[in-house]
C-alpha positions as CSV (number, residue, x, y, z in Angstrom):
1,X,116.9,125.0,148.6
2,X,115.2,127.7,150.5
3,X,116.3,131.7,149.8
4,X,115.7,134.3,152.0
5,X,115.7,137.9,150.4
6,X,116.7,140.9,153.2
7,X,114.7,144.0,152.9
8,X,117.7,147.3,152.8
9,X,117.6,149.2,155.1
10,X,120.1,152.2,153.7
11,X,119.5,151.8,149.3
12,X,116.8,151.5,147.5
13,X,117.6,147.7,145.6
14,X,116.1,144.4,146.4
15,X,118.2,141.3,146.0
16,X,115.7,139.6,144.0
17,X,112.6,140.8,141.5
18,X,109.5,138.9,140.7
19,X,111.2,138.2,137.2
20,X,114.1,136.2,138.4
21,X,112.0,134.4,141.0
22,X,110.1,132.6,138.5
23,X,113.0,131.3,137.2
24,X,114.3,130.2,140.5
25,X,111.4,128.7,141.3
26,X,111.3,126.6,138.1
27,X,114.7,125.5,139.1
28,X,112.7,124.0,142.6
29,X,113.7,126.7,145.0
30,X,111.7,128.3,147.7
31,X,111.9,132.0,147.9
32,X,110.9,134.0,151.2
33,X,110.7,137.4,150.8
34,X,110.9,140.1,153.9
35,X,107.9,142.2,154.1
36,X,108.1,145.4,152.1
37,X,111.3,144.3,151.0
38,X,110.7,145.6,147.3
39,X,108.8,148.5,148.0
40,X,111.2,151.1,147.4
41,X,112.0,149.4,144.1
42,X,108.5,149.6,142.8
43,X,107.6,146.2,143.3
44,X,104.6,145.8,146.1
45,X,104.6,142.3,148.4
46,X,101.6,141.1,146.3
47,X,104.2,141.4,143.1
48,X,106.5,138.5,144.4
49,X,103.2,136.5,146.3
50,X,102.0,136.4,142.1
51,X,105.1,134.4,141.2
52,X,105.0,131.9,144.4
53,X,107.1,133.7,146.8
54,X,106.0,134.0,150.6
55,X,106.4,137.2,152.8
56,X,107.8,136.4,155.8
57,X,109.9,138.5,158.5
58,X,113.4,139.4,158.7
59,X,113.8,136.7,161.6
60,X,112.0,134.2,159.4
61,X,114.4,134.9,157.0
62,X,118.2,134.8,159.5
63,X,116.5,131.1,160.8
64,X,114.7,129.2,158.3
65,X,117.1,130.3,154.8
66,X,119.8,127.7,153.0
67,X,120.9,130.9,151.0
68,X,120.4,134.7,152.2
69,X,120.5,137.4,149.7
70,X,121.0,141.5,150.4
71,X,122.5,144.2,148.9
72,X,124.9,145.5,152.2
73,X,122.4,146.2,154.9
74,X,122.8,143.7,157.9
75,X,124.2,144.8,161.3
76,X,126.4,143.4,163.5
77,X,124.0,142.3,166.0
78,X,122.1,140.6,163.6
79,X,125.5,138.2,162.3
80,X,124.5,135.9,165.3
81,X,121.4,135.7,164.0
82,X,122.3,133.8,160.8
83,X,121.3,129.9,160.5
84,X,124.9,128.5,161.1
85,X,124.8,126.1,157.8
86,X,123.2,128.9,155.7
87,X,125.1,131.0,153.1
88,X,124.7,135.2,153.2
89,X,125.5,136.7,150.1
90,X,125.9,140.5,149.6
91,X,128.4,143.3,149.0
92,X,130.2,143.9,152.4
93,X,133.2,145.3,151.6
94,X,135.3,143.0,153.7
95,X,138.6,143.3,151.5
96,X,139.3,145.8,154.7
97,X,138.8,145.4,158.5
98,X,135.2,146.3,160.1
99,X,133.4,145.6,162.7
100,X,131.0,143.6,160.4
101,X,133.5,141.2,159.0
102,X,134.5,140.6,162.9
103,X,131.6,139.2,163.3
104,X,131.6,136.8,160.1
105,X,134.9,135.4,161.1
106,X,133.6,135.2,164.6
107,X,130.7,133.6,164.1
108,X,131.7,131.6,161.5
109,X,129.3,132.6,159.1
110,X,129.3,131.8,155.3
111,X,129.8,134.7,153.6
112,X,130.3,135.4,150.1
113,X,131.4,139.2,149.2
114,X,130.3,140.1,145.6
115,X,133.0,143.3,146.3
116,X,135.2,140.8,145.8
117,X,134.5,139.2,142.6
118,X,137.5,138.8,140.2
119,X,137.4,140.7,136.7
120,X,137.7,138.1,134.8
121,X,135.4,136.8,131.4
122,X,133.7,134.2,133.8
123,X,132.6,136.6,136.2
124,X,131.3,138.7,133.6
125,X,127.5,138.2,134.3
126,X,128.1,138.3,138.0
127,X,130.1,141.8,138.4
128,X,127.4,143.8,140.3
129,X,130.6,146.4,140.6
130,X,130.2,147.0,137.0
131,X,126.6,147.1,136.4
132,X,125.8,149.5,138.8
133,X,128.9,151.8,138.0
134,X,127.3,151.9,134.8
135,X,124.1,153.0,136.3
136,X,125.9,155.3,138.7
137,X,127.9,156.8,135.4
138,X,124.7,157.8,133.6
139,X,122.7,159.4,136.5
140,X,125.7,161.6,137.5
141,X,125.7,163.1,134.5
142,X,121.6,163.8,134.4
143,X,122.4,164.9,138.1
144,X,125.0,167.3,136.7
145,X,122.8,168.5,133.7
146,X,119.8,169.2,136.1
147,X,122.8,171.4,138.3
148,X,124.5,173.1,135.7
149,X,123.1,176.9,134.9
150,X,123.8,176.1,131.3
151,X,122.9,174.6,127.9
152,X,125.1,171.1,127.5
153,X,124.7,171.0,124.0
154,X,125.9,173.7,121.6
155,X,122.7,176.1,120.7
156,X,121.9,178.4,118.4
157,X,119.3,180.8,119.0
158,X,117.7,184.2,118.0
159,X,119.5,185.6,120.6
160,X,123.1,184.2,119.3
161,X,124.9,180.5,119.7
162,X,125.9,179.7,123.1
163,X,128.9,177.2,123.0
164,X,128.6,173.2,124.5
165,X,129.3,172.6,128.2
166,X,133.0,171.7,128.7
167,X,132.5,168.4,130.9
168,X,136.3,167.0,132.2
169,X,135.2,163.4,134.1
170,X,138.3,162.0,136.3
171,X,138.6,157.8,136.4
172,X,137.6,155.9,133.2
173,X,136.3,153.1,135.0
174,X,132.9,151.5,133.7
175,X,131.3,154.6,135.6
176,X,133.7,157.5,133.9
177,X,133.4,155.4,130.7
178,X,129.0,155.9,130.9
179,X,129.8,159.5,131.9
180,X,131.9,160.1,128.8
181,X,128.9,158.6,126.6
182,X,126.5,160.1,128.3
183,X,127.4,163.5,128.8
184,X,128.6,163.2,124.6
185,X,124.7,162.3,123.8
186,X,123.6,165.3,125.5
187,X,126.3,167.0,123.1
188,X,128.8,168.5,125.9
189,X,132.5,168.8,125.1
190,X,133.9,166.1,126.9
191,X,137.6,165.5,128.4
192,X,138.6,162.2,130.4
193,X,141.8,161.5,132.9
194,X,142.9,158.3,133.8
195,X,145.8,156.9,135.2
196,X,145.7,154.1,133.1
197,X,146.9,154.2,129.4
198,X,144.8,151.2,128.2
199,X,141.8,153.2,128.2
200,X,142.9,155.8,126.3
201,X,141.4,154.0,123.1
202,X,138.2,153.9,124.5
203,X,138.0,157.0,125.8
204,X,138.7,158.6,122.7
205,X,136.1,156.1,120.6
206,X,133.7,157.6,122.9
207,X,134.7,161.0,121.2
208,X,136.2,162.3,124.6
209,X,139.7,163.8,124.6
210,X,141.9,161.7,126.6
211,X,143.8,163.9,129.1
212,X,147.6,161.9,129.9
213,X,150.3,162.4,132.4
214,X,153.4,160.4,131.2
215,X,154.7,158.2,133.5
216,X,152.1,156.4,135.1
217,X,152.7,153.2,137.0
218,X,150.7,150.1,135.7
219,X,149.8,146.7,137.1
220,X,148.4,144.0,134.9
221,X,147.8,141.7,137.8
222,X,145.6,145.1,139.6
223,X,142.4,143.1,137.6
224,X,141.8,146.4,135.6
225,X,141.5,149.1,138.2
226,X,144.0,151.9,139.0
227,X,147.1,151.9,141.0
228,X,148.9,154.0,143.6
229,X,150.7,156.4,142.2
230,X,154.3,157.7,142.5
231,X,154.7,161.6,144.5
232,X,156.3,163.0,141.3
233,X,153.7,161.9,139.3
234,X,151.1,162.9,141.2
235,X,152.2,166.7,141.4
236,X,152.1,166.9,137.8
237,X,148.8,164.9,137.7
238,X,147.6,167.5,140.2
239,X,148.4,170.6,138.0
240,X,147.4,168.7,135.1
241,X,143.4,168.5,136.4
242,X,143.8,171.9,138.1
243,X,144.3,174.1,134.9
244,X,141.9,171.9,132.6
245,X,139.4,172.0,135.4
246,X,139.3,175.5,136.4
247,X,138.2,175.6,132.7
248,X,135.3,173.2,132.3
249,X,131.4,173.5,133.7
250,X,130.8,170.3,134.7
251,X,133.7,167.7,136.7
252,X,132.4,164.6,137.3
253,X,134.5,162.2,139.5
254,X,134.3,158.5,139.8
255,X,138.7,157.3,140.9
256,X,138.7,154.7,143.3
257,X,141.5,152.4,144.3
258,X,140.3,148.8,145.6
259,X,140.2,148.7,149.8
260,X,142.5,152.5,149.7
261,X,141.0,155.8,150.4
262,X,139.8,157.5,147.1
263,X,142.5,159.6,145.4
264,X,142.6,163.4,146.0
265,X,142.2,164.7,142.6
266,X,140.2,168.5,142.9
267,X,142.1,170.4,145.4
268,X,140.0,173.5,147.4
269,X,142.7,176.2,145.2
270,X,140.7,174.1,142.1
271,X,137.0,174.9,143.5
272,X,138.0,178.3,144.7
273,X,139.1,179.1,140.8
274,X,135.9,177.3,139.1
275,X,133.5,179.3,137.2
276,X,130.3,180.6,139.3
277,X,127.6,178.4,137.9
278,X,129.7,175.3,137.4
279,X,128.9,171.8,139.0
280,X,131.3,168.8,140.4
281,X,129.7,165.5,141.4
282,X,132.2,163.1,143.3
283,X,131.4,159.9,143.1
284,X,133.8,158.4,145.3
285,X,133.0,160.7,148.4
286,X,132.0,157.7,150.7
287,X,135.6,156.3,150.1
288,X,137.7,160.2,151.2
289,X,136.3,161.6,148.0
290,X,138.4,162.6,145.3
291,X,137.0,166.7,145.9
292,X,138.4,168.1,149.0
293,X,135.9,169.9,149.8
294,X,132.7,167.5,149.3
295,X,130.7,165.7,151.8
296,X,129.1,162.2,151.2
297,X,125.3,162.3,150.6
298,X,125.3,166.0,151.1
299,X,125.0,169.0,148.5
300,X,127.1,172.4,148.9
301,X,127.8,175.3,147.6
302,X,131.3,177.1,147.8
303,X,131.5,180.6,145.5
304,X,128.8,179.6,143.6
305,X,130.5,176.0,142.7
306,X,127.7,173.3,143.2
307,X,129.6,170.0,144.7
308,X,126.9,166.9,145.4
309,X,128.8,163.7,147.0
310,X,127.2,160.8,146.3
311,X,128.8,157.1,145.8
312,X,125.7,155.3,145.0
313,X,123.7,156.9,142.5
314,X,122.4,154.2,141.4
315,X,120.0,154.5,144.2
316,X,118.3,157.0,142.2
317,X,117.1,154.2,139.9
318,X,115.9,151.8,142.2
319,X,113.8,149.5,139.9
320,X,117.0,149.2,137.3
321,X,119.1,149.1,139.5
322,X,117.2,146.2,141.5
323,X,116.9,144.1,138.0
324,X,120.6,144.1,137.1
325,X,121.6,143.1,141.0
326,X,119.2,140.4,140.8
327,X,120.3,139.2,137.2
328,X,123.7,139.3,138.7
329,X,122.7,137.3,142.0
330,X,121.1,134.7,139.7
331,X,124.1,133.9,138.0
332,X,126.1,133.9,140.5
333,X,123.7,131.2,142.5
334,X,123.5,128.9,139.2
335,X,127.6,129.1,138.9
336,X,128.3,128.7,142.8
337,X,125.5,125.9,143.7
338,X,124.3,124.3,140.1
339,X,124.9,120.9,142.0
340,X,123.9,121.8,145.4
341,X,125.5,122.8,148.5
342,X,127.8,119.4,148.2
343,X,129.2,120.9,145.3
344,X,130.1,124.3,145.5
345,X,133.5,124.6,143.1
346,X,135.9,125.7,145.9
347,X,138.9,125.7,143.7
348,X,137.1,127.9,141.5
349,X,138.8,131.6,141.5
350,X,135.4,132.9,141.9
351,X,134.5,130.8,145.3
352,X,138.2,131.1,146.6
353,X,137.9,134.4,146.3
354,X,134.1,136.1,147.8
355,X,133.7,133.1,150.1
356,X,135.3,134.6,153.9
357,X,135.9,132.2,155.7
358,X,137.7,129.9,152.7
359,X,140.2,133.3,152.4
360,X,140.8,133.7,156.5
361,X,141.4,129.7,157.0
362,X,143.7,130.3,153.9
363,X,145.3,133.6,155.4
364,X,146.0,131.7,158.8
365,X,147.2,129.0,157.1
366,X,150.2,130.6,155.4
C-alpha cells in the first residue's frame, strides 16, 4: 500500500507527522511525502526522510499513490490528475454542490469526505470536526484575551479591584464548549446560548450560565448539531443575545448548521450598542457568519468594537493541529482498509457515508 501525503496550499496542517508514519510503516506501508509538505507545521522534509518516508512531488504523489491524504487543498484541475484506482481522502465539504465535487463525480474519483463522518461512538477517534473545533475553541478565546483592552480575570490592585471580563459565547458545540472552559480558566464571567437544551448540563458544569429561549425545535436524528429554527423563535432568540450582549466584553461565536449558511446571531444595532473596547470573534464567518458585520480572514473595527472572522483558527496551531488530523487519518485508514482494498466494509455507516461516489450511485439509484 503506497500513501501519498499532499502538501496545503491554504492551512497550515499536514495530513501525516513523522510520529504516525512509523507506525504506518510498521504496518508495511510506503509513505511519499510532497516536498515541503510539513514545513509550515514545524516538521522539515529531513523529519519524515528519518522515519523512512520519501519526498517526492505533487505529480509523484496524483500518479504513483493507492491512498492520497490532504487536509482540503486540491483544485479542480488537478481531480483528473488522480490515479483512477487510488483513494483521496480529505475534508471537501461535498455535503453541498461545488465545482470540486463536479469533478469527483465526473471523474469518478474515490473520495472519502471526513466532513462527513457520522457522530457516532465508532467514529469517535476519527472526528477531525471535533478535534480541531476543540483547538479552534481554545485559540479564540487567547485571540480574544490578546484583543480585549481589559483584565479577564477579576483583579485587585493598589489602585482598586477591577471586575472579570463578561464573556457571552453563542453555539455550544465542542468549539463553544473549549471556549466556555477556556475563557473560565482565565477567570472571565462566562454566559453560553444554544439552541439545544441537552447542553445546558454541560454548559453549566463548565461554570458558564446557560442562556435559554423556550421553545426550541430539536432533532435527535440531526447527529448532535443544531437545527433550523422557527421565525417566532428566532425574534425572541434575537433580543435575547442583543440585550445580554450589548453587556458583555468579549462575544465569541462558533453556530453552524451542517451544509446551511451560519445563523445570523449579532445584528449591526448589537455592535453599534457594544462597549468601546470590547472584542467579537466569529467563528463561522466562512459559512455567512453569524456577526453581520464581520468579514472572513479579515480584522475590523466599527465604534471601537474589534470583530476578527476567522473559521479556522486552528491554523494558528499548526503543529497540534497537524498531530490530531493525522491521529484521526490513522484511524480512520486502520478502520476503512485493515484488510486491504478488497475489504473496505461498504455497509459500514462510516464508508456509506464519506465515500462519494458509494452516496451519488446510491442517490441515482433511488
Amino acid at each position: 500500500m503506497v500513501i501519498g501525503v499532499l502538501k496545503s496550499k491554504n492551512d497550515t496542517l499536514v495530513a501525516l507527522v513523522p510520529k504516525v508514519i512509523t507506525k504506518l510503516i510498521n504496518e508495511e506501508a510506503q509513505i511519499l511525502i510532497e516536498t515541503e509538505a510539513g514545513l509550515k507545521s514545524n516538521y522539515k522534509d529531513s523529519a519524515y526522510e528519518e522515519v523512512g518516508a520519501k519526498i517526492v512531488s505533487r505529480s509523484e504523489i496524483f500518479s504513483d499513490s493507492d491512498i492520497i491524504l490532504t487536509f482540503s487543498d486540491i483544485e479542480v484541475e488537478e481531480v483528473p490528475l488522480i490515479n483512477k484506482e487510488a483513494y483521496l481522502i480529505g475534508k471537501f465539504n461535498t455535503g453541498i454542490d461545488s465545482e470540486l465535487k463536479t469533478a469527483f463525480i465526473t471523474n469518478e474519483t474515490n473520495v472519502f469526505d471526513l466532513d462527513l463522518l457520522p457522530r457516532s461512538t465508532i467514529a469517535q477517534s476519527m472526528d477531525v470536526l471535533s478535534a480541531l473545533a476543540s483547538l479552534s475553541g481554545y485559540k479564540a478565546v487567547v485571540l480574544a484575551a490578546d484583543n480585549y483592552s481589559g483584565y479577564f480575570p477579576m483583579m485587585t490592585t493598589s489602585a482598586g479591584t477591577v471586575p472579570p471580563a463578561k464573556v457571552m459565547i453563542l453555539g455550544a458545540g465542542v468549539a463553544g464548549l473549549q471556549a466556555i472552559a477556556t475563557a473560565r480558566r482565565l477567570g472571565g464571567s462566562v454566559e453560553a446560548f444554544d439552541v439545544r437544551s441537552s447542553v445546558k448540563e454541560e454548559v453549566q458544569s463548565l461554570g458558564a450560565r446557560f442562556i435559554e429561549v423556550e421553545g426550541a425545535q430539536e432533532d435527535t436524528k440531526a447527529g448532535g448539531y443544531a437545527i433550523e429554527q422557527s421565525e417566532e423563535y428566532i425574534q425572541k432568540q434575537k433580543e435575547l443575545i442583543h440585550q445580554t450582549a450589548i453587556k458583555a466584553d468579549v462575544v465569541i461565536t462558533s453556530a453552524n448548521i451542517p451544509n446551511k449558511k451560519a445563523p445570523l446571531l449579532i445584528e449591526k444595532r448589537t455592535i453599534e450598542q457594544m462597549k468601546p473596547g470590547s472584542v467579537v470573534i466569529d467563528m463561522a464567518s466562512a459559512t455567512g457568519g453569524n456577526v453581520e458585520l464581520s468579514e472572513n480572514n479579515k480584522s475590523i473595527e466599527i465604534n471601537g468594537v474589534r470583530i476578527i472572522g476567522d473559521s479556522r483558527l486552528f491554523n494558528q496551531m499548526g503543529t497540534q493541529a497537524s498531530h490530531f488530523y493525522a491521529n484521526n487519518l490513522y484511524n480512520f485508514l486502520k478502520f476503512t482498509f485493515k484488510d486491504g482494498f478488497a475489504g473496505i466494509p461498504y455497509e459500514s455507516e462510516i464508508v456509506s457515508k464519506t465515500l462519494l461516489q458509494i452516496k451519488e450511485k446510491i442517490s441515482t439509484v433511488n
